[in-house]
N, C-alpha and C positions, 0 to 999 in steps of 0.2 A: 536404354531403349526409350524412345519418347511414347507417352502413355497416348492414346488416340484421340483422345477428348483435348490434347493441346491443342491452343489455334497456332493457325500460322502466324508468325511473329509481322507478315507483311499484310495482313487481315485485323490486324489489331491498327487503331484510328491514334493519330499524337496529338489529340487535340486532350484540354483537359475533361476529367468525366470520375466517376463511380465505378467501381465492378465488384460484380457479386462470385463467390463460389459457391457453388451447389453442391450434396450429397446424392448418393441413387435417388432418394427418396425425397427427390427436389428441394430440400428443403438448405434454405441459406445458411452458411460454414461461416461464410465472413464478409463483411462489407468495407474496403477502402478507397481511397479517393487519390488521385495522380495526378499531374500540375502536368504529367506527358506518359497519358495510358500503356503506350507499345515499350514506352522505357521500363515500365513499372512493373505491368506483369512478365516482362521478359525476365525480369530476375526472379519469377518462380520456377520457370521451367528451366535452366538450366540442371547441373550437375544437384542430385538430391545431395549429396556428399558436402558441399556449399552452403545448403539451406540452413538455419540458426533449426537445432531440435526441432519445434515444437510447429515451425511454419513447414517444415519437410511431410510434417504427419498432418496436418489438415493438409497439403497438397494432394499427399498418399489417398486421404479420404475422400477429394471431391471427384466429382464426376464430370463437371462442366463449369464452366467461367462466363458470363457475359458482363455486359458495360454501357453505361447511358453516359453519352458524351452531354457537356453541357457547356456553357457561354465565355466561364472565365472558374478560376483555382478557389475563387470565393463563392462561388454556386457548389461547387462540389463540397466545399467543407459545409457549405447548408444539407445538401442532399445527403453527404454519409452522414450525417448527425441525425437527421430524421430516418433513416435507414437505419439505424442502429437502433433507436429507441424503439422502432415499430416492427422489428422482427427479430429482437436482440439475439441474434448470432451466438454461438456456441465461440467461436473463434475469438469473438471482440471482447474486448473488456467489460465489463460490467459492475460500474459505480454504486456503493453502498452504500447509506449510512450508517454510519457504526452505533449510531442510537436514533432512539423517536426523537428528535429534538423539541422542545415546547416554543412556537414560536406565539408572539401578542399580536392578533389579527382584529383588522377593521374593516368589515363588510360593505364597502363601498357601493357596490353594486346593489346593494338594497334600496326600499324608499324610505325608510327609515336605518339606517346604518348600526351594526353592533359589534362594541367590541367583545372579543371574547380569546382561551387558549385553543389554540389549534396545534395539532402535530402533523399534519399531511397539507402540501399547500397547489392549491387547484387556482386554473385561471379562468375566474367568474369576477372580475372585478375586485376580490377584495385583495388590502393591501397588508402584508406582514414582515413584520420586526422582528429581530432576533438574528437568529435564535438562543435560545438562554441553554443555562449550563444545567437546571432545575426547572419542574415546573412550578416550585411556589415561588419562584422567581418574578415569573410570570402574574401569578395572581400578588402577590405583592405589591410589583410595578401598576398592575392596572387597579388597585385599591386606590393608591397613592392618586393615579392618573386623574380618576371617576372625581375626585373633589375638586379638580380644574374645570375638567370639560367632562360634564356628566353626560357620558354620550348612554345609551340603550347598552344593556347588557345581558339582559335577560334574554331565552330562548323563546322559537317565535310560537310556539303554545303560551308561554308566560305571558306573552305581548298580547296575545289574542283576548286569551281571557280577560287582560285588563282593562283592555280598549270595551268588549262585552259587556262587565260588569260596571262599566267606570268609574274603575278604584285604580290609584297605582299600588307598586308593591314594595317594600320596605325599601328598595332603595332610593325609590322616589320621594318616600316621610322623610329620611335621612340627608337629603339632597345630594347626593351622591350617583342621581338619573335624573334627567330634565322632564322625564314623565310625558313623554310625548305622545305615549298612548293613551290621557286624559285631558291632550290640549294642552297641558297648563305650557305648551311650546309649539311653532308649526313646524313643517315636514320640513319646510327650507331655514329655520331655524337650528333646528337638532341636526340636519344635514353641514351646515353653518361648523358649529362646534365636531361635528365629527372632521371637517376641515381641516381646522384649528389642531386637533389633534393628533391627525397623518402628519401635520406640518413640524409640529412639535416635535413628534417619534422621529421624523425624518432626518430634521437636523440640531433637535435639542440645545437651540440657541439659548446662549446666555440670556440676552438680548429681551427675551420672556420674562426670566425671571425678576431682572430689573424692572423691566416694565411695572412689575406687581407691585417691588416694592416701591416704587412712585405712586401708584394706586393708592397704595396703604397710607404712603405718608398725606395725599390728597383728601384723605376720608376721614383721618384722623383731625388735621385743620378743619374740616368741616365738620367734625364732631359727630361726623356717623360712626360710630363704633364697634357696630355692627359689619359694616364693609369691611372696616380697615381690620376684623379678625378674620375675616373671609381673605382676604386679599395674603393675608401675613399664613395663613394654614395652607395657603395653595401656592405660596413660594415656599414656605417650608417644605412641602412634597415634592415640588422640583428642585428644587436644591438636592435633597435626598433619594432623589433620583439621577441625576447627575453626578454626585459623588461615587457612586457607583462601580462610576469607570474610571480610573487610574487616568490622567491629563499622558498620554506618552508624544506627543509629535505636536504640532504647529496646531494653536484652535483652530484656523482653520483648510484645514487639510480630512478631504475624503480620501481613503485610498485602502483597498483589497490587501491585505498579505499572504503570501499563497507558502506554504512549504512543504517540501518533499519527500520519502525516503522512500528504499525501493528493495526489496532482497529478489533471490532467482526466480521467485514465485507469485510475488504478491507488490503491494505497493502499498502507500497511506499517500492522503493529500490533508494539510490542516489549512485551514482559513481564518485570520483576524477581520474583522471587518472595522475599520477606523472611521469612525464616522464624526469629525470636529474636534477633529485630534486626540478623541476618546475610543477605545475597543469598545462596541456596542454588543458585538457578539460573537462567539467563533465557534467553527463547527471542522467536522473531518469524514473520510470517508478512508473504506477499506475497499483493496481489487483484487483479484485472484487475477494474471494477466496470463491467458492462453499461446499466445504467438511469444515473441520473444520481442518486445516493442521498446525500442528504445526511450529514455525517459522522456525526449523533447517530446513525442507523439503522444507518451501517458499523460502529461501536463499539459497539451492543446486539448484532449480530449475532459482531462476535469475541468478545466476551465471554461469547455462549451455547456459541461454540465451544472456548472457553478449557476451560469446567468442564463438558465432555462427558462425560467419562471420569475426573476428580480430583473431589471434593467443596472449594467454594473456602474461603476464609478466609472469616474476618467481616469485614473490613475491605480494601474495595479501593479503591484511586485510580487516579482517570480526571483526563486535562486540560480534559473538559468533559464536562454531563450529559450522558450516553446516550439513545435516545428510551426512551419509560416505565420511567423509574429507578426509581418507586415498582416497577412490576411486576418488572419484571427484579429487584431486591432480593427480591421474595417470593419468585420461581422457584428464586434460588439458597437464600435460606434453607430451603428445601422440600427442597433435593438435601443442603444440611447434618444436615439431620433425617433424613431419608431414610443417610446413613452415621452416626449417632449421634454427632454431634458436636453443640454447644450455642452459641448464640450466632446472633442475625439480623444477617444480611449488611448491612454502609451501603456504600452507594456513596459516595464525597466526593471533593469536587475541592480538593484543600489548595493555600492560598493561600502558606503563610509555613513557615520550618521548616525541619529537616533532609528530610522530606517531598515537600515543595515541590523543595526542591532535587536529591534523587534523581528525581523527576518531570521535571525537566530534563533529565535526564542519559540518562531511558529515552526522550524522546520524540526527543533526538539518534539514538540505537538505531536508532528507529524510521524518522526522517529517511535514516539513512546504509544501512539496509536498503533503501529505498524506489531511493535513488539506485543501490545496487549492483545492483537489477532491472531497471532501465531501460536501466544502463550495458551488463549481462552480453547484454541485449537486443538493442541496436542493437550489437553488436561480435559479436556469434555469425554465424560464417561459415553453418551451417549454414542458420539462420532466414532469414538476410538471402537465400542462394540460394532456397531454398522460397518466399519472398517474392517475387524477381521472375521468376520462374516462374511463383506465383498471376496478376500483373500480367498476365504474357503471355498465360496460358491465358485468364484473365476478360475484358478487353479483344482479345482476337483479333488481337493480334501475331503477327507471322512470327516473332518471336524475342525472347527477355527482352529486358527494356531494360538493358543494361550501365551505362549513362549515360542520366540522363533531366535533366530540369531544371524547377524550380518556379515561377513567376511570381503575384506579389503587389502588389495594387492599395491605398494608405493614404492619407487624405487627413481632415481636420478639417472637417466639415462642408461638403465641395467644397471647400474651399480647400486651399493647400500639399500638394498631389496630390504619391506620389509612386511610385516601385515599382519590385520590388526581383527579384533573379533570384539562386536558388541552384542549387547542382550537384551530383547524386550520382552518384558510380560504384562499381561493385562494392554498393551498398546504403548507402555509407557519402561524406558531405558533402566537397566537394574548397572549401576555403575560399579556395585562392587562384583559383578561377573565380568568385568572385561578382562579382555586380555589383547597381546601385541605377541607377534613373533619372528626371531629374527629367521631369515632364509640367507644361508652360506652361499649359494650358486644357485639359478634358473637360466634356461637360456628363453623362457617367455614368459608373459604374465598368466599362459595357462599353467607350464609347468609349476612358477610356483602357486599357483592356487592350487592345485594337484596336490604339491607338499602342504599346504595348508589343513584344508580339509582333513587328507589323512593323519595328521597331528592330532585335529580336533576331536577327529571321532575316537580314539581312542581313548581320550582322556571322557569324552562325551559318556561310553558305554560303562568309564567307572562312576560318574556322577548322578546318573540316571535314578538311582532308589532313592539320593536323598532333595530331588528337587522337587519342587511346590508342583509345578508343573513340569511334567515332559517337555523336553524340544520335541518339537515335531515338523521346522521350517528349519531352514538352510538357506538364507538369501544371500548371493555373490554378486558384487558388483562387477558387471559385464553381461557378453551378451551369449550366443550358442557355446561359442568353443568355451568359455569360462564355466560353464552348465556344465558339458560334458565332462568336463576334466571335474569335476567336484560330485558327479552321478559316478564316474568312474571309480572313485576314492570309495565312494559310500560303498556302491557292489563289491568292493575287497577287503573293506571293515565289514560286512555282515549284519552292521545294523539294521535295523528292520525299524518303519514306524515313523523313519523319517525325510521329507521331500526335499527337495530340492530346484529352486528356479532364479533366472539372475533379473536383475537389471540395468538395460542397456541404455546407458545414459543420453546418445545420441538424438534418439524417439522415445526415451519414457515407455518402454515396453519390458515384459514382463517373458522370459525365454524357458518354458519347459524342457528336462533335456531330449534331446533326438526330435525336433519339431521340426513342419517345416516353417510355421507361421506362429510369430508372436501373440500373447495375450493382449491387450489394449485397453487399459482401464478409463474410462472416462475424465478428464482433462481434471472434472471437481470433484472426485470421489475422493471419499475421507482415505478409502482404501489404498490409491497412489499418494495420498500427500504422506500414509504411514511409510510408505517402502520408500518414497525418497527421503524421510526425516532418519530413518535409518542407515541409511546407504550416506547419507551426506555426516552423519557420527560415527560412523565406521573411518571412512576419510581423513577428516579431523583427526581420530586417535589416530593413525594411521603416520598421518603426515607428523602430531608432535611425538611420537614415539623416534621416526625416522631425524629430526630436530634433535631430539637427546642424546640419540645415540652420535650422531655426529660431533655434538660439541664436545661429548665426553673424548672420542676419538681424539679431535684436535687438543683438547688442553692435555689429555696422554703425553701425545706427541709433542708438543710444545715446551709441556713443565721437565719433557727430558733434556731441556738445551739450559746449560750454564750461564748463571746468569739471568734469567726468565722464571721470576717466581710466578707464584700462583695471581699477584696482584695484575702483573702485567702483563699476562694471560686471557686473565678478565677482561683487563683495558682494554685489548686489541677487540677480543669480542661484544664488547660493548659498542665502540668505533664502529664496526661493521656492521653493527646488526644481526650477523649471521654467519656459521662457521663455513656455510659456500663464499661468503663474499670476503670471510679473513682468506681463503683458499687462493678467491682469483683477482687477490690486490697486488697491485708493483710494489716494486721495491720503493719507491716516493710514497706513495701512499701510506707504507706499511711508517715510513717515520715522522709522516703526519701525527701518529698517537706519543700521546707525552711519554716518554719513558723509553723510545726507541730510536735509537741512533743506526748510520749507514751500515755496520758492523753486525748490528743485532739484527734488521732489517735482510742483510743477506742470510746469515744465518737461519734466518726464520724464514726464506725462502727455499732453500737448498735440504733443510728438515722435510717441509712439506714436500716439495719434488721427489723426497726418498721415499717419504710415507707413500704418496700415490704411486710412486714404481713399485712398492714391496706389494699393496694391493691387487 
């Protein structure tokens, strides 16, 4: 039945534009953008049944939809990107930094200019570098810097007072500040050197350092010798500055390295930044992603959030196209023009190369960032208690569940049923409580959850005195009918003290038994990401238990045929991959593997034809 708040699909405009979803309580679900509005939102309202999980349920939640048409497909990716940042939406992704990173910042916008470290970067003029991996990185590098281009360092109390008293302050004795707060430089002077040294961080030419040492050698014939150690300590620092960064690509070559990884819930992006064929800095971000967003659209969207605040190179590499690469390419080339710099932005996905190769090496980055988020996740004492305390409070427990247990139903087409029980306590999986169980016949996945359950519980009522904690949760993967049939089980075991509720992996909800409406945990609660980290290792054992027993099965089967040891057994399952795929191989295929000829090949057909008739 269509919900009343849909519009007419002939009231919706094809032009391109933005549209918002609303809650009752007006407040914005989500903000996306459509190159053809009436195409776009037409594929919310059809059949919910259709919809990827998690877009079905903010559909379920809004109340209303509207839409600001705009000029062309590159105004809208402006407009939802400023839509996003300024009401950030429950719905949309939401870009992290996975640390403070320390970036080396030069206060342009000042009338006397300071370098200094900053972790947070605002657009007031100044201009910053990075970001580093450390911040004494940072203060390192601009030690080093200060004896080139001794720009202002100090903060503007330090500056004030010296200018006041007209004294400089030790970095000025040291010559490591031009001292601009007692003269001994003017304002367009110290401005001068702070130039010099955006110019420098920018592209850390070699070209500098040479320069020096020609200086040096000039100072020296002229027998100042005093220069020529001046000259020779401040290519010694850039030189040491520049070694730094590993030479990986052409000197000179700018260009972004962007890399991926992504699991059902979350995402990571990593960033090399190659600046003269050296890594100057690289950085990452973590997502938790609400809708179900395909990767191209998670990668246009880091990529807008990449060059929010920096103007990007001309050349960036991605490991696949982004959604509208043409556009996206114009948007930044527009923020290149927009800081006077020259050159239209390409997006490319290099295939071959030293390129290629550092592209590997960032989307590893990105991979091992992705894992250290999930890891730091499920191991945080703090989330994990908030978590079953949400349980408690949302479900109507007497009390967290200390220990709960998960139960999973896997079978091939009704056949080789099987299902699997895992254990958490304290938030975190106890591995030596699992267990798998075989099921002989069901004719559904409630029945056998039915038989599941009541297996469990009886062994449950002998285990009970000597566990750390009580079970006191029962989570089944599924949704009403899986509930009932595992509420049923418990009312005939007699147990008492322990609950029962599933989840329905469809919409991420949470099914009490005999309800008529789902629980709804909030998309970022610690408390949903516990029950699906559960439900998704209940599966897993679930599914290699179902794997084991099958291979066992087939080399049964197999090692009973003359002829057919146990080596070439193996072989075939090796071959395959997998005892479904030695199952549904020809007769050709099957003498593709060394060691089996047309003879043996039939034979080891007409075996399995009899196994699967006697099943």
């Amino acid at each position: 039945m269509t919900a009343n708040w849909h519009p007419e699909p002939r009231s919706i405009p094809t032009d391109p534009g933005v549209y918002r979803f609303y809650d009752e309580n007006n407040r914005i679900l989500y903000v996306g953008k459509a190159k053809v509005l009436r195409n776009r939102l037409s594929t919310y309202f059809h059949d919910p049944a259709g919809l990827m999980e998690r877009t079905a349920r903010m559909v379920k939640t809004a109340r209303r939809v509207d839409w600001t048409v705009v000029g062309s497909e590159l105004e809208a990716l402006h407009l939802e990107f400023t839509w996003i940042k300024e009401f950030r939406p429950p719905f949309n992704i939401q870009f992290r930094d996975d640390k403070g990173y320390p970036y080396l910042a030069i206060s342009m916008g000042e009338e006397y200019p300071r370098a200094f470290l900053a972790r947070t970067r605002v657009k007031d003029g100044t201009n910053y570098f990075g970001p580093f991996t450390k911040s004494w990185a940072v203060r390192e590098t601009l030690d080093l810097l200060l004896s080139v281009y001794p720009v202002r360092s100090c903060e503007k109390s330090t500056f004030t007072k010296a200018r006041r008293d007209d004294r400089p302050c030790l970095l000025g004795d040291i010559g490591k500040c031009a001292a601009p707060c007692v003269g001994r430089v003017t304002a367009d002077e110290h401005r001068e050197l702070a130039r010099n040294l955006v110019g420098y961080m920018t592209r850390q030419d070699s070209a500098v350092i040479d320069d020096l040492g020609r200086q040096m050698n000039d100072a020296s014939k002229r027998h100042d010798y005093e220069s020529a150690a001046r000259f020779r300590d401040q290519q010694s620092a850039l030189r040491s500055i520049a070694e730094r960064s590993a030479v990986v690509l052409r000197e000179e070559l700018d260009v972004d390295i962007i890399g991926f990884a992504s699991s059902d819930l979350s995402a990571a992006i990593a960033i090399f930044h190659v600046r003269g064929g050296r890594v100057r800095g690289t950085r990452s971000w973590t997502v938790d992603t609400e809708l179900e967003m395909d990767p191209a659209t998670i990668l246009e969207q880091a990529i807008e959030n990449v060059y929010e605040l920096d103007p990007p190179p001309a050349l960036i590499d991605v490991p696949f196209e982004p959604q509208s690469s043409d556009v996206l390419s114009e948007s930044l080339t527009l923020r290149r023009v927009n800081a006077k710099l020259r050159g239209k932005v390409r997006i490319a996905v290099p295939q071959r190369g030293d390129r290629a190769t550092l592209l590997t090496s960032v989307t590893k980055n990105a991979m091992l960032a992705l894992g250290e988020h999930e890891l730091h996740r499920a191991h945080d004492f703090v989330a994990r208690s908030r978590a079953l305390e949400d349980l408690r409070d949302n479900l109507g427990l007497p009390e967290a569940p200390l220990r709960f247990e998960c139960c999973d139903i896997s079978h091939l087409g009704g056949t080789d049923i099987v299902g699997s029980l895992v254990v958490f306590e304290d938030g975190l999986p106890v591995k030596d409580d699992y267990r798998h169980y075989g099921i002989a016949t069901a004719r559904d996945d409630t029945e056998a959850m039915y038989q599941l359950i009541s297996r469990r519980l009886v062994r449950l009522a002998e285990e009970r005195p000597t566990m750390r904690y009580p079970t006191t949760l029962i989570l089944v993967d599924g949704g009403l009918p899986q509930v009932n049939a595992a509420a049923r089980a418990l009312r005939e075991s007699g147990l008492e003290g322990v609950a029962v509720v599933g989840l329905a992996k469809r919409l991420e909800e949470l099914w009490l038994p005999n309800t008529e409406y789902p629980v709804i945990l909030p998309r970022d609660s610690d408390a949903l990401y516990l029950v699906q980290r559960a439900r998704d290792e209940a599966h897993r054992f679930a599914l290699r238990y179902q794997k084991s027993k099958r291979t066992k099965v087939l080399t049964s089967t197999l090692s009973e045929l003359d002829g057919l040891g146990p080596k070439r057994v193996q072989a075939l399952i090796a071959h395959f991959g997998s005892p479904t795929a030695v199952r549904a191989a020809t007769k050709s295929e099957l003498t593709q593997v060394p060691g089996i000829g047309d003879d043996t090949a039939q034979r080891i057909l007409a075996s399995l034809n009899a196994a699967e008739t006697r099943g």
